[in-house]
C-alpha positions in Angstrom: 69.0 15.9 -92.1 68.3 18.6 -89.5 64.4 19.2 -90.7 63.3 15.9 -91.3 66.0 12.1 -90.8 65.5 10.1 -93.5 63.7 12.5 -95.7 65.3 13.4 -99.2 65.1 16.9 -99.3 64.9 19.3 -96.4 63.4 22.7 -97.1 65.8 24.8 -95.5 65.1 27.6 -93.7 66.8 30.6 -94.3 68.1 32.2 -97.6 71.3 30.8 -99.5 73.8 33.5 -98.2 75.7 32.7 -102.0 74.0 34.1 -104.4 76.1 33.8 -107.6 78.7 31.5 -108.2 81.9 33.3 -107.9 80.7 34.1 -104.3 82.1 30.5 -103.7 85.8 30.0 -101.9 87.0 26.7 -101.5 89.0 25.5 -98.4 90.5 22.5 -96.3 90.8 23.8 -93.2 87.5 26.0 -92.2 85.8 25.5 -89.2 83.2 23.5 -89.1 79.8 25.2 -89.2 76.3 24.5 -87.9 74.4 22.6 -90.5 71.2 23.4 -92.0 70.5 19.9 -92.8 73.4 16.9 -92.7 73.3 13.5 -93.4 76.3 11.4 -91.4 77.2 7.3 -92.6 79.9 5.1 -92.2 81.6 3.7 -95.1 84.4 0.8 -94.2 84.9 2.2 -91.1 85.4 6.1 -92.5 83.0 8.7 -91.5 81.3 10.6 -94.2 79.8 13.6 -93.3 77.9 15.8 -96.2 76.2 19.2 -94.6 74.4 21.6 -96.2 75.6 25.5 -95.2 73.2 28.4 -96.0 76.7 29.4 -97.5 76.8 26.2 -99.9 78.5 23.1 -97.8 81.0 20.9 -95.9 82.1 17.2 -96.6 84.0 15.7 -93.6 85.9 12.8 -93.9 87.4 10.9 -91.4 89.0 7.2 -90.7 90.0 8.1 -87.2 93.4 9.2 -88.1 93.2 11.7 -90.5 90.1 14.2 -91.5 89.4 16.1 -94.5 87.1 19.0 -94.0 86.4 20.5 -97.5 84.5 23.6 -97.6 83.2 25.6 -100.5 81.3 28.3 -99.3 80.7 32.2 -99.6 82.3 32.4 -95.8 84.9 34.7 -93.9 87.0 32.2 -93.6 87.2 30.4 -96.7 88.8 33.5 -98.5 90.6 30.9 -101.6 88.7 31.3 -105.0 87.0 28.2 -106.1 89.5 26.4 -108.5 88.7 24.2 -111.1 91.4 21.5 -109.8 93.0 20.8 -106.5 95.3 18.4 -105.5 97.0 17.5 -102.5 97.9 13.7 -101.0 95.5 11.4 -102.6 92.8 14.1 -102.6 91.1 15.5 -105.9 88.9 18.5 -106.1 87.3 19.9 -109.2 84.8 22.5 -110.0 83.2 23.7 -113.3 80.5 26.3 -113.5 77.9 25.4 -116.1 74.7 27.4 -118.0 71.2 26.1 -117.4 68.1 27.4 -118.6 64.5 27.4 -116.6 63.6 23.8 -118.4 67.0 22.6 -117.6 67.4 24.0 -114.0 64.0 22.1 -113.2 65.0 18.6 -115.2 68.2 18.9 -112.8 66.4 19.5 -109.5 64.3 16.6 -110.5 67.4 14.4 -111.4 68.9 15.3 -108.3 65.8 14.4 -105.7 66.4 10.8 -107.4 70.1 10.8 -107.5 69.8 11.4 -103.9 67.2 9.2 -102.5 69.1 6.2 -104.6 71.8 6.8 -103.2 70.7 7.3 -99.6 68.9 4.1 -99.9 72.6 2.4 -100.5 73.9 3.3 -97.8 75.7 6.4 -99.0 75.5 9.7 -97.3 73.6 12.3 -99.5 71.4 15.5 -99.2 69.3 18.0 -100.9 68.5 20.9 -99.2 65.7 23.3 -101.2 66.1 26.8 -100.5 63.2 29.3 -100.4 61.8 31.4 -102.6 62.8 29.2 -105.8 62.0 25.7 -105.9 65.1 25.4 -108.1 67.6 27.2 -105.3 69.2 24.1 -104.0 72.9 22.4 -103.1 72.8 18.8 -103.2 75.3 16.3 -101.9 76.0 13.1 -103.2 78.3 10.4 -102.3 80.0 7.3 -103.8 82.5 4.5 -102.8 84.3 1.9 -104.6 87.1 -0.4 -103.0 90.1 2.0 -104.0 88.1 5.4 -103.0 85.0 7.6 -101.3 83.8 10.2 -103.8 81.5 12.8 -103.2 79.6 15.1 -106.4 77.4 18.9 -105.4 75.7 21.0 -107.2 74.7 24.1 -106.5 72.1 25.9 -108.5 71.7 30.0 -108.8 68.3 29.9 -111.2 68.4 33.6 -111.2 71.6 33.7 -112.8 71.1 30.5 -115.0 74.1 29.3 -113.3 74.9 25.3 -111.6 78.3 24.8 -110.3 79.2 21.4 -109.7 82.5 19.9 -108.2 83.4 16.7 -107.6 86.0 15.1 -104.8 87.8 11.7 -104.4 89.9 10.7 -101.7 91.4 7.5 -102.5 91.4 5.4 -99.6 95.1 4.4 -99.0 95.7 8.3 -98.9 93.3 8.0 -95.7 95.2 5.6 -94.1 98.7 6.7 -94.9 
């Protein structure tokens, strides 16, 4: 992460430029922004790149051959509405937008911090970033692999708005190397 390697959570430090979920566009083929906080791992031989935007976040994937940059950010150039599933060439995206109140926002931040420093700690690229103001404004990154496919799961929390999108992405990996 940008403020602190190795730490779980970075406290970001400017304002989430989203600040409601339908702010959020989805795209493949954004250029890639400066980070506020990234973590970067090797899995099998495939980077795995999950970075934290003050616009939400890009997931980079790449086994040398072929990269996936998936952005979902509130960004000029990712002008294609968030969709709730996404398929193209052994890629998976899907989104959902789901209601949270104060008690639940917190138990989710809190579930999160863990989720991330487990799987961080397994060799798996993750990263909460903790945007100011709320201690409940945060994206979080988590990734996953099995022997057929990398996965990667966000959320991204609006507490004034009682809102958590989360989306989740698989590649499976003979897509990668087709």
């Amino acid at each position: 992460m940008s403020e602190q390697p190795g730490a779980t959570v970075a406290h970001l430090p400017v304002a989430y430029a989203d600040t409601s979920a339908d702010q959020l566009g989805f795209s493949l083929d954004a250029p890639l922004q400066e980070p506020l906080a990234r973590e970067d791992g090797e899995i099998d031989g495939i980077t795995v790149s999950v970075r934290l935007l003050g616009a939400s976040h890009q997931v980079v994937v790449d086994d040398g051959a072929q990269r996936i940059c998936e952005t979902v950010a509130c960004l000029p150039d990712v002008s294609s509405a968030l969709p709730e599933t996404f398929q193209q060439s052994g890629y998976l995206f899907s989104s959902r937008i789901e209601r949270a109140t104060d008690d639940q926002m917190a138990a989710l931040v809190e579930q999160l911090g863990v989720r991330v420093t487990e799987q961080m700690a397994s060799g798996n690229p993750s990263v909460m970033g903790v945007f100011p103001g709320d201690p409940h404004a945060v994206t979080a990154i988590v990734s996953e692999s099995t022997a057929e496919q990398i996965s990667w799961h966000t959320w991204h929390t609006y507490p004034q708005a009682g809102d958590v999108v989360i989306t989740t992405s698989v590649i499976h990996r003979g897509a990668m190397r087709a």
